[in-house]
PDB file of N, CA, C and O in Angstrom:
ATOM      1  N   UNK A   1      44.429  63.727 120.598  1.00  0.00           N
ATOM      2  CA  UNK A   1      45.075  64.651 119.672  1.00  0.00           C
ATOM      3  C   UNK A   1      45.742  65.749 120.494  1.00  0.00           C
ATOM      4  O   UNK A   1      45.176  66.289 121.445  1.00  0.00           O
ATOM      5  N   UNK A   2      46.767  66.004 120.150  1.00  0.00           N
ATOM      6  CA  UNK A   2      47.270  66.916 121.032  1.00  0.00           C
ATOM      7  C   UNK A   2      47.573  68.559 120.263  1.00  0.00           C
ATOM      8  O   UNK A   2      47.411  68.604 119.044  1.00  0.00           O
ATOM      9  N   UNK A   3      47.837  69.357 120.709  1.00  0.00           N
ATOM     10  CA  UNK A   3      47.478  70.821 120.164  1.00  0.00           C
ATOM     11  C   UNK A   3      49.392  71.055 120.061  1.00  0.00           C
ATOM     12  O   UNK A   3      50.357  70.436 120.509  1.00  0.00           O
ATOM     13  N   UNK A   4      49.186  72.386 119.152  1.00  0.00           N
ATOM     14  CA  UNK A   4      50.703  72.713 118.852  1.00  0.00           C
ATOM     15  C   UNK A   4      50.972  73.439 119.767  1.00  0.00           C
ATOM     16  O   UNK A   4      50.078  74.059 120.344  1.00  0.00           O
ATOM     17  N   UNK A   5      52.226  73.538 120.114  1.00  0.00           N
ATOM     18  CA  UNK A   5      52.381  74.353 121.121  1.00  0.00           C
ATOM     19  C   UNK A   5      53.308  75.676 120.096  1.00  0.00           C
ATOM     20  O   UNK A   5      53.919  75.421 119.058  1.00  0.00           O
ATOM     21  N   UNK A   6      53.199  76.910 120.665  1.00  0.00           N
ATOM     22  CA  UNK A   6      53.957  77.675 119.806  1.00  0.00           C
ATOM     23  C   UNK A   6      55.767  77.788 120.260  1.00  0.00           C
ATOM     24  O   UNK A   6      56.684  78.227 119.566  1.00  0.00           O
ATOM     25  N   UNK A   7      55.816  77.228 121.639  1.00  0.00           N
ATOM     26  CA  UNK A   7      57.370  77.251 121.411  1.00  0.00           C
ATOM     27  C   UNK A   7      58.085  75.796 120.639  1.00  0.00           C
ATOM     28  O   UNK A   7      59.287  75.530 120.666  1.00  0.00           O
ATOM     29  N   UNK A   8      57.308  75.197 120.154  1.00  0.00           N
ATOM     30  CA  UNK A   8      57.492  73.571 119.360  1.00  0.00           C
ATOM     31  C   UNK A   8      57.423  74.359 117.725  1.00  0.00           C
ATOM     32  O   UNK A   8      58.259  74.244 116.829  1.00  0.00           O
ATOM     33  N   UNK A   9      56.525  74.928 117.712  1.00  0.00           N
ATOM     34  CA  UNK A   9      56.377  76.019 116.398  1.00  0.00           C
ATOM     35  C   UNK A   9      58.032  77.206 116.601  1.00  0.00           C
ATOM     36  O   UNK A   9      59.172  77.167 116.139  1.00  0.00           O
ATOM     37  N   UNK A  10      57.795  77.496 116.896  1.00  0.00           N
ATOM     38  CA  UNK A  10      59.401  78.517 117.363  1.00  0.00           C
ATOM     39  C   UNK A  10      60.201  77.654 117.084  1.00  0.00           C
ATOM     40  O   UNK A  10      60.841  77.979 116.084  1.00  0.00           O
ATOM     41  N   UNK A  11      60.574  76.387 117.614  1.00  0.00           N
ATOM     42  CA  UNK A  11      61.576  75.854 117.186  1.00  0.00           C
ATOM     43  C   UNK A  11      62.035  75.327 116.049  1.00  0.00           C
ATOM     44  O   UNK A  11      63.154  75.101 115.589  1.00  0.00           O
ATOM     45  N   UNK A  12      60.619  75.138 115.593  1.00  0.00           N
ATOM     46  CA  UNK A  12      60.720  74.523 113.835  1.00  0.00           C
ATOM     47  C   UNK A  12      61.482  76.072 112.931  1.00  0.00           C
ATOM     48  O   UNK A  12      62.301  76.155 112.015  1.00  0.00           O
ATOM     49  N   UNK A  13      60.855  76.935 113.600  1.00  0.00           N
ATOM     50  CA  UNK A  13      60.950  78.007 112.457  1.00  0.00           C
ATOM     51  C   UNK A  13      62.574  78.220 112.672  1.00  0.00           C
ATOM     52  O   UNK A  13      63.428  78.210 111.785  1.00  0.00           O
ATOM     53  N   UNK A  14      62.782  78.425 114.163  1.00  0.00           N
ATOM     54  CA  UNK A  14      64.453  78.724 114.555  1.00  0.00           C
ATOM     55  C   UNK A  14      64.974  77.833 113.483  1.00  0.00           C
ATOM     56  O   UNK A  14      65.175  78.466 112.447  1.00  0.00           O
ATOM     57  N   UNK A  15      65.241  76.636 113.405  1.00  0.00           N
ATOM     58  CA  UNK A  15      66.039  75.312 112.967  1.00  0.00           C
ATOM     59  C   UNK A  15      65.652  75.443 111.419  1.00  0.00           C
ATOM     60  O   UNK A  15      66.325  74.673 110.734  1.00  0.00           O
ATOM     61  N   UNK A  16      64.925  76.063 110.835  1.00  0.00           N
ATOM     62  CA  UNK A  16      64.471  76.269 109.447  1.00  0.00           C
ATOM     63  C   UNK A  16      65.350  77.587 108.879  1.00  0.00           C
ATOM     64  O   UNK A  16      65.775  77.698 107.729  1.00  0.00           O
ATOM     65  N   UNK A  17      65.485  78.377 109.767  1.00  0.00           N
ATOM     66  CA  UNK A  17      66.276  79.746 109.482  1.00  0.00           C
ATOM     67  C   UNK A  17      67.741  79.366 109.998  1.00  0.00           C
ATOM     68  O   UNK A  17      68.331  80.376 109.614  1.00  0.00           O
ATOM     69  N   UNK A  18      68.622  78.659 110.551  1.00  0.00           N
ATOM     70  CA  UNK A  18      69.868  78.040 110.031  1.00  0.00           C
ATOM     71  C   UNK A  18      69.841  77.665 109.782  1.00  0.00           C
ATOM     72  O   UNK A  18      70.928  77.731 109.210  1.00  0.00           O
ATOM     73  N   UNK A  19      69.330  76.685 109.382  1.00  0.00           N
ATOM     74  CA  UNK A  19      69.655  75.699 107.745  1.00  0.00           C
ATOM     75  C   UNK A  19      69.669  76.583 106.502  1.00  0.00           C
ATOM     76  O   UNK A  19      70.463  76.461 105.569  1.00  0.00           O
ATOM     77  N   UNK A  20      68.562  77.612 106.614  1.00  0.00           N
ATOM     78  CA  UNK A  20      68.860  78.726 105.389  1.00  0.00           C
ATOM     79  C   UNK A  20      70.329  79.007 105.702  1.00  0.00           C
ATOM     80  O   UNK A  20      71.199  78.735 104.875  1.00  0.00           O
ATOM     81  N   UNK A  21      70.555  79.436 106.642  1.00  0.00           N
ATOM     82  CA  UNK A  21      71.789  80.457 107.167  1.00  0.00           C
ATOM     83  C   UNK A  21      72.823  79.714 106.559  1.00  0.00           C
ATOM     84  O   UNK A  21      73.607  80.386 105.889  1.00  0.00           O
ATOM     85  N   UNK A  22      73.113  77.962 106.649  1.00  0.00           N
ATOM     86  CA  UNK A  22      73.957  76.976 106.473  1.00  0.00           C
ATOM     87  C   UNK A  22      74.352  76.883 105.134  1.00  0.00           C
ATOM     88  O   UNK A  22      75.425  76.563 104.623  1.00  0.00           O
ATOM     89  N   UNK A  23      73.281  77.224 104.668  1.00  0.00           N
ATOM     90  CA  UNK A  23      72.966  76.674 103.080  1.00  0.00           C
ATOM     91  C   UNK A  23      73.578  77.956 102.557  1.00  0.00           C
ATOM     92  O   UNK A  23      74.647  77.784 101.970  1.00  0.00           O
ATOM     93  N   UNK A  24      73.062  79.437 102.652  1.00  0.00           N
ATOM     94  CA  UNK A  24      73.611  80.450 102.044  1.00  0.00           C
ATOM     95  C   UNK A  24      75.172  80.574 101.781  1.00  0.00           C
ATOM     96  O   UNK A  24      75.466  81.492 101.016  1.00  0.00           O
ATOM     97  N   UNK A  25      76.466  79.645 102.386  1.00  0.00           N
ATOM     98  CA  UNK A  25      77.507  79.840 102.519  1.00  0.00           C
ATOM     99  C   UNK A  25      78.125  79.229 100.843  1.00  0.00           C
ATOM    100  O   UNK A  25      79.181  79.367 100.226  1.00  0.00           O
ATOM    101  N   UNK A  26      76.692  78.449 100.554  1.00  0.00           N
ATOM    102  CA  UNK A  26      77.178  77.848  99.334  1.00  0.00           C
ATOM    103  C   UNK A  26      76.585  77.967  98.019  1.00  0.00           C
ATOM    104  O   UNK A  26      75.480  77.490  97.760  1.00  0.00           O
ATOM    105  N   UNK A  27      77.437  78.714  97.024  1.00  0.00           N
ATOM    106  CA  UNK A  27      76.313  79.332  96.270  1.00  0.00           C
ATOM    107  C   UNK A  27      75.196  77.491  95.239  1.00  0.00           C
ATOM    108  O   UNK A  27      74.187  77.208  94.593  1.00  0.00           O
ATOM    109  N   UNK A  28      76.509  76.868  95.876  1.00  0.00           N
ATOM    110  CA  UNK A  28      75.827  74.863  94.712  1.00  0.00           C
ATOM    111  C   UNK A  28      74.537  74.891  95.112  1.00  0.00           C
ATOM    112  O   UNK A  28      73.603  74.810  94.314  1.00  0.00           O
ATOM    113  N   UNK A  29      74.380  75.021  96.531  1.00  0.00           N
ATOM    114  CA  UNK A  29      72.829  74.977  97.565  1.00  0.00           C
ATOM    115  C   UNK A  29      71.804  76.134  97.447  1.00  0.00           C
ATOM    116  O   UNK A  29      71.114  76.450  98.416  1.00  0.00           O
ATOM    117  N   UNK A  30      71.716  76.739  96.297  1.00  0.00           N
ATOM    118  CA  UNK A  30      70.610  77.798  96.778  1.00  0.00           C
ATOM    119  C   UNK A  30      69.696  77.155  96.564  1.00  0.00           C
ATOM    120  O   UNK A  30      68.680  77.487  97.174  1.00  0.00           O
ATOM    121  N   UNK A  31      69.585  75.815  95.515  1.00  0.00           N
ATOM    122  CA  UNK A  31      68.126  75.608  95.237  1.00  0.00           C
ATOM    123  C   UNK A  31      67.664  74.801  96.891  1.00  0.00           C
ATOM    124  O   UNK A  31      66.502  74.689  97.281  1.00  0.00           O
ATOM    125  N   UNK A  32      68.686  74.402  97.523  1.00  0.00           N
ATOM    126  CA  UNK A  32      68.193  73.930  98.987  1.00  0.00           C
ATOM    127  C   UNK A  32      67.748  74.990  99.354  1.00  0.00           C
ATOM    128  O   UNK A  32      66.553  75.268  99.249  1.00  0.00           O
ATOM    129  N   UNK A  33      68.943  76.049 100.026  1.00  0.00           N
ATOM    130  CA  UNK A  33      67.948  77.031 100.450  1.00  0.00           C
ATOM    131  C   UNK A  33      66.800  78.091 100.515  1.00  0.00           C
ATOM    132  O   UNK A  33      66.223  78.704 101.413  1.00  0.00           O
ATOM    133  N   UNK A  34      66.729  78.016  99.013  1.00  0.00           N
ATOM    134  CA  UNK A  34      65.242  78.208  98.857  1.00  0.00           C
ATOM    135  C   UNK A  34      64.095  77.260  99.245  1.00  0.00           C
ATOM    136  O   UNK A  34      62.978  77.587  99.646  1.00  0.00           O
ATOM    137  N   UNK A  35      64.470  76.313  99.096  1.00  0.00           N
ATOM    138  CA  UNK A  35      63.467  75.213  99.269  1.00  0.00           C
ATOM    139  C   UNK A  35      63.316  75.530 101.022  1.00  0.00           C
ATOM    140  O   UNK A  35      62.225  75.920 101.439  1.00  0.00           O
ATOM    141  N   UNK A  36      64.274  75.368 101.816  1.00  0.00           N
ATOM    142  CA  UNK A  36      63.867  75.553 103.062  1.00  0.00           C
ATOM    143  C   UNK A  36      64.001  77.107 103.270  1.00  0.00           C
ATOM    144  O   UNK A  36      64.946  77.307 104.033  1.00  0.00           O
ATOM    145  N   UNK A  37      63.475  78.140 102.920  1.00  0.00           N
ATOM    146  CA  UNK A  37      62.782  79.454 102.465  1.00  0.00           C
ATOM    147  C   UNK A  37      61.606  78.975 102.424  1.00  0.00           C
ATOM    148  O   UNK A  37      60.852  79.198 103.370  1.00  0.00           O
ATOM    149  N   UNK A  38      61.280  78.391 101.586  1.00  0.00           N
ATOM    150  CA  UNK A  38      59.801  78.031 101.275  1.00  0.00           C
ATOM    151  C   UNK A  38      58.984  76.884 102.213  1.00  0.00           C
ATOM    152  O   UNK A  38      57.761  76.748 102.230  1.00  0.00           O
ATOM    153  N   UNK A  39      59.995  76.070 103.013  1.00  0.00           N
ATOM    154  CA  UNK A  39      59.170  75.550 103.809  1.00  0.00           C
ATOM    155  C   UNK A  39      58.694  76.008 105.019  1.00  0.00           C
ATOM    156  O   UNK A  39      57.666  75.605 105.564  1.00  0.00           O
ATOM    157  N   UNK A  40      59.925  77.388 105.701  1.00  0.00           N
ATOM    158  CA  UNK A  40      59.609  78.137 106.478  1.00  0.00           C
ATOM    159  C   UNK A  40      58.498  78.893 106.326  1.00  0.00           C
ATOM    160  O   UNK A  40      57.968  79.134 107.410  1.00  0.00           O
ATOM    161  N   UNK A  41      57.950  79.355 105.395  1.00  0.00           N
ATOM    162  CA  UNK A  41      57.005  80.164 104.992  1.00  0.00           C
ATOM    163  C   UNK A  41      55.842  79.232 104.814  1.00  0.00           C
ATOM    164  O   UNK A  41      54.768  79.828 104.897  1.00  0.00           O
ATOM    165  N   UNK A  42      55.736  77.873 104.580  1.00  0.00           N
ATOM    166  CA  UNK A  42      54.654  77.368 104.514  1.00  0.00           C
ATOM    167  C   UNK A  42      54.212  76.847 105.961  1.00  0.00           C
ATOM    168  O   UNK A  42      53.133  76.702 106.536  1.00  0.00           O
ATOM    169  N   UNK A  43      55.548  76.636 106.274  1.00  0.00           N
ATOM    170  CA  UNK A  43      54.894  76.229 108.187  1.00  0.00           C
ATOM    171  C   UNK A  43      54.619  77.283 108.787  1.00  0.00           C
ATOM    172  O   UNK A  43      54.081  77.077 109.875  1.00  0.00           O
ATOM    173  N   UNK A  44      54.832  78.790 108.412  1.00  0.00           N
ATOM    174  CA  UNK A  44      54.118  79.830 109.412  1.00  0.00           C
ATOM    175  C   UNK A  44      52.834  80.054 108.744  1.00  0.00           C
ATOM    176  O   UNK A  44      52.042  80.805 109.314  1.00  0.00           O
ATOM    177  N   UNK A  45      52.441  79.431 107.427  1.00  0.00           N
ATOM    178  CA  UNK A  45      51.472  80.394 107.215  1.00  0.00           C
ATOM    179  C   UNK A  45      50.241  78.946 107.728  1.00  0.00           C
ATOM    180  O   UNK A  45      49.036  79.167 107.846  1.00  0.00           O
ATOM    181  N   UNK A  46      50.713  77.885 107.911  1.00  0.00           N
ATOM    182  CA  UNK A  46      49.599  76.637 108.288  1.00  0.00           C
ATOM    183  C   UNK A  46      49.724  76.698 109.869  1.00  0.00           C
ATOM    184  O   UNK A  46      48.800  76.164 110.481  1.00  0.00           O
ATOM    185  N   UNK A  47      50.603  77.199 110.512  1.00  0.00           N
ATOM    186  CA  UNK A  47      50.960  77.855 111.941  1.00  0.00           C
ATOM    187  C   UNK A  47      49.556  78.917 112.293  1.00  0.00           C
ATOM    188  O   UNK A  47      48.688  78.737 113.147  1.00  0.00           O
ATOM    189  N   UNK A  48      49.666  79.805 111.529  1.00  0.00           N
ATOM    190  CA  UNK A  48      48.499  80.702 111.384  1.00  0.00           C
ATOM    191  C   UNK A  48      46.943  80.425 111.612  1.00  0.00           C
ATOM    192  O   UNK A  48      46.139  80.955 112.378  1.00  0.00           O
ATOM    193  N   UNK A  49      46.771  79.124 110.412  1.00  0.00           N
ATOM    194  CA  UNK A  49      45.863  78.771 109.598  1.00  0.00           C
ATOM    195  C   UNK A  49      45.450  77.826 111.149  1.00  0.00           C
ATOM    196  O   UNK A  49      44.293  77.868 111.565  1.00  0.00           O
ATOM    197  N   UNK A  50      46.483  77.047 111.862  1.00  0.00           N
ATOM    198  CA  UNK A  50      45.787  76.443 112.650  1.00  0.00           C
ATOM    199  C   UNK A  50      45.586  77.050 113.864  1.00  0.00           C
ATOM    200  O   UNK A  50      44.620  76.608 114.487  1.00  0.00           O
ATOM    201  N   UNK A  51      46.267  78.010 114.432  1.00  0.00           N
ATOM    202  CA  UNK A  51      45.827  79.023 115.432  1.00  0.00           C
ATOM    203  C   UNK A  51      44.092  79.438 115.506  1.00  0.00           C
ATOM    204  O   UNK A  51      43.231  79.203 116.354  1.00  0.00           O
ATOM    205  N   UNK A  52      44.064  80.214 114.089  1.00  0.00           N
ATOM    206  CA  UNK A  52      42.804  80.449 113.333  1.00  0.00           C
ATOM    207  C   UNK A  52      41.728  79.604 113.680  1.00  0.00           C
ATOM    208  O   UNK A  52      40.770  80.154 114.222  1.00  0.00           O
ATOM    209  N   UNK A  53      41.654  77.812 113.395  1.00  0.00           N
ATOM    210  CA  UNK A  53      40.613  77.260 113.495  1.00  0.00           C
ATOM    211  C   UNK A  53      41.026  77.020 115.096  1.00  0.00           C
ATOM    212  O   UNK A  53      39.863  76.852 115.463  1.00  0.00           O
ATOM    213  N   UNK A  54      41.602  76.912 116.019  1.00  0.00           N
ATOM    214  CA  UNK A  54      41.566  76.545 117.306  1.00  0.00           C
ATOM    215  C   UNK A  54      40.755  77.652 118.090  1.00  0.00           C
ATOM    216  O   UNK A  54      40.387  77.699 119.263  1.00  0.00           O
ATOM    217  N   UNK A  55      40.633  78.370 117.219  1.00  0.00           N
ATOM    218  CA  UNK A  55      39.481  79.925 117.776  1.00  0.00           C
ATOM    219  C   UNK A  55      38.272  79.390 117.817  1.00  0.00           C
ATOM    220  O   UNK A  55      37.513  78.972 118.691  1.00  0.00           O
ATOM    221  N   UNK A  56      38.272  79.504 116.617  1.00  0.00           N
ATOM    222  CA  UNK A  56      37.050  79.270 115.622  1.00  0.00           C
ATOM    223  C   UNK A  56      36.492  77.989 116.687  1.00  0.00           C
ATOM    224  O   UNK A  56      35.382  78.373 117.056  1.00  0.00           O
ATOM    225  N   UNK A  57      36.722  76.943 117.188  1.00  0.00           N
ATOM    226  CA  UNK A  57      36.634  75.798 117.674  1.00  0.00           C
ATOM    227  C   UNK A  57      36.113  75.971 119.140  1.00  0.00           C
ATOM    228  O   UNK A  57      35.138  75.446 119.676  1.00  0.00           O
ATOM    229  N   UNK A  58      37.254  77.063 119.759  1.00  0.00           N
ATOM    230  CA  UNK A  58      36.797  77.237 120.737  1.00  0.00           C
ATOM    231  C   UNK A  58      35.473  78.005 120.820  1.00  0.00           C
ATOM    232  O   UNK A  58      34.517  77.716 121.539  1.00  0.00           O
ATOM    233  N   UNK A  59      35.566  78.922 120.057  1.00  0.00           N
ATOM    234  CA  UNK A  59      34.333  79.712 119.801  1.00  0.00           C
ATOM    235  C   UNK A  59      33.187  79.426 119.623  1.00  0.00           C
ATOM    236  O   UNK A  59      32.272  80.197 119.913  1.00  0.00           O
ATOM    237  N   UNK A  60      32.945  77.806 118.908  1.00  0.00           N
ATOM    238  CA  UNK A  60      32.188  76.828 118.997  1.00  0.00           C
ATOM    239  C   UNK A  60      31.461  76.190 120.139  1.00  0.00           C
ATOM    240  O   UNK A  60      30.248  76.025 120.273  1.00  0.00           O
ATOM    241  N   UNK A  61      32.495  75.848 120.975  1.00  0.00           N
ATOM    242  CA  UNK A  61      32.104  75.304 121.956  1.00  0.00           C
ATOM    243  C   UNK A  61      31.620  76.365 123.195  1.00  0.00           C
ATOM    244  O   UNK A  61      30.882  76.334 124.179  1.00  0.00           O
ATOM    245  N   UNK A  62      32.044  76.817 122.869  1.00  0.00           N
ATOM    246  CA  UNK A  62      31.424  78.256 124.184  1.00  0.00           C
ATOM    247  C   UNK A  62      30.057  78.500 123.093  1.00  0.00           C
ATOM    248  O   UNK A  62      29.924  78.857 124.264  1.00  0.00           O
ATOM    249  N   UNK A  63      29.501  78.588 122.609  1.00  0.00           N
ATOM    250  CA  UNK A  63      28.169  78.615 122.188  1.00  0.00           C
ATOM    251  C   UNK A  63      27.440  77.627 122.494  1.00  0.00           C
ATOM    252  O   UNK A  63      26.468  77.638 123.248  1.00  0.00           O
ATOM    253  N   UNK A  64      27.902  76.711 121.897  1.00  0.00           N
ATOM    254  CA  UNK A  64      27.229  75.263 122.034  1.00  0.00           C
ATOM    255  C   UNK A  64      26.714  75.390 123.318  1.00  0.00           C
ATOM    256  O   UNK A  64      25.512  75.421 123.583  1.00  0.00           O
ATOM    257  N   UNK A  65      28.163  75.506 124.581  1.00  0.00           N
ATOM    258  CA  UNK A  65      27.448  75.472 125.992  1.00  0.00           C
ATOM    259  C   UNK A  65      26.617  76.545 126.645  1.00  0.00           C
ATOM    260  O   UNK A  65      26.146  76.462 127.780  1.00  0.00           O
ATOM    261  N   UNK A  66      26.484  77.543 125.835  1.00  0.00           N
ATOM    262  CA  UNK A  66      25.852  78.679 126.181  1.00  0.00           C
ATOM    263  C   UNK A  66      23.799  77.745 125.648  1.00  0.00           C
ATOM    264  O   UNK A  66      22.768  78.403 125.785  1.00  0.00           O
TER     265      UNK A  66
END
């Protein structure tokens, strides 16, 4: 299993915020660009969420071996 890296995360979010940018030029597309509004916001907040347990994990294991 391999771990996220945060500039692989950076890039999702970069490439998520022009496509908003792309989309805003047209008022036909807002329901796109909301939608990728909302996916940006769901990948930072599971971005978060998995930072969070990779603590938590590590934090685990440094006990365990303690």
């Amino acid at each position: 299993m391999q771990g996220i890296s945060n500039p692989k995360h950076q890039h999702l979010v970069d490439a998520l915020l022009h496509l908003e940018q792309l989309l805003s030029g047209d008022l036909k597309q807002d329901t796109d660009k909301q939608q990728a509004a909302e996916l940006r916001q769901e990948l930072e907040v599971l971005h978060n969420r998995y930072n969070t347990q990779v603590l938590e994990l590590s934090d685990l294991i440094i006990d365990w071996r303690l």
